[in-house]
N, C-alpha and C positions, 0 to 999 in steps of 0.2 A: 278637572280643576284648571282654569287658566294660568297662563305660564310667570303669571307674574301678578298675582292677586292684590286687592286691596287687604287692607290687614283690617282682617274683622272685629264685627265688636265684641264688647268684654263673655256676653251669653254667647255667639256663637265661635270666638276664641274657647268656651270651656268646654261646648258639647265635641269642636272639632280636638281637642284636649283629649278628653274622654272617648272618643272613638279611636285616638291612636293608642292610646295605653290600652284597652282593648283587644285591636287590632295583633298590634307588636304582643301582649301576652297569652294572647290564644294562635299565634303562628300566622295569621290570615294577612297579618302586613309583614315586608320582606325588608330588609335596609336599605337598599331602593328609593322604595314609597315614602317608607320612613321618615326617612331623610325629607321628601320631596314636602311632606305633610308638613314637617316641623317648620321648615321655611314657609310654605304656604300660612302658616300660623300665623307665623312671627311679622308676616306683608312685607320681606324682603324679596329681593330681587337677588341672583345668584353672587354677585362680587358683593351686595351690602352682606348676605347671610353670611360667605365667606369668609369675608374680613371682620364681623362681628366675633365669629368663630377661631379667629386664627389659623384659617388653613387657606390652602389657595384654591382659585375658582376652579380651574383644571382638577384637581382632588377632587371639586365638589359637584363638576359636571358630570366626573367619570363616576361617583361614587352613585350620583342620581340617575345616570344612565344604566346603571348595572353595569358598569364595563372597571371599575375601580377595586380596589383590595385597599382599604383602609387597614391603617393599623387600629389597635383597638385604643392606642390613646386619641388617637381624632375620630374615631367613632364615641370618646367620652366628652371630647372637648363639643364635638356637634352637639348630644343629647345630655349635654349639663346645664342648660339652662331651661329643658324641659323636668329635671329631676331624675332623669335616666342614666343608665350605664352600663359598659358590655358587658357579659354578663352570655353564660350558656342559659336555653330555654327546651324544652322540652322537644320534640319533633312529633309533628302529627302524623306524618305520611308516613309512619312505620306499623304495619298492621300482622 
């Protein structure tokens, strides 16, 4: 994905929708990506996604780089206006 997409249209805003819920509920997308996807969605750039969100860019760079520990209320405030929330998920890699 380029590092600062245009914000797609409304069909491939839903499919790229639908591949993150997807992703995130079968463990294949990590909070990371997550994150990275949701903003790719939304056709922000890191300080609009940011400040849309109420957190600051720094949180948002670290948390997209994997280098961040978000608490689990800015991981809600991030994934509240996709309809998401933290929330334990099952672990695949335990066999």
């Amino acid at each position: 994905m380029p590092r600062n997409p245009s914000r797609p249209g409304p069909e491939q805003a839903r499919i790229q929708r639908e591949a993150l819920y997807a992703g995130l509920a079968d463990g294949s997308i990590g909070i990371a990506d997550g994150v990275r996807r949701m903003r790719h969605i939304s056709g922000l750039t890191q300080p609009e996604f940011a400040r849309h969100r109420g957190i600051s860019v720094q949180a948002l760079r670290q948390i997209e780089s994997g280098a961040g520990n978000p608490t689990a209320a800015t991981l809600d405030a991030i994934g509240a206006v996709f309809g998401l929330r933290t929330g334990f998920v099952p672990r695949n890699d335990l066999t």
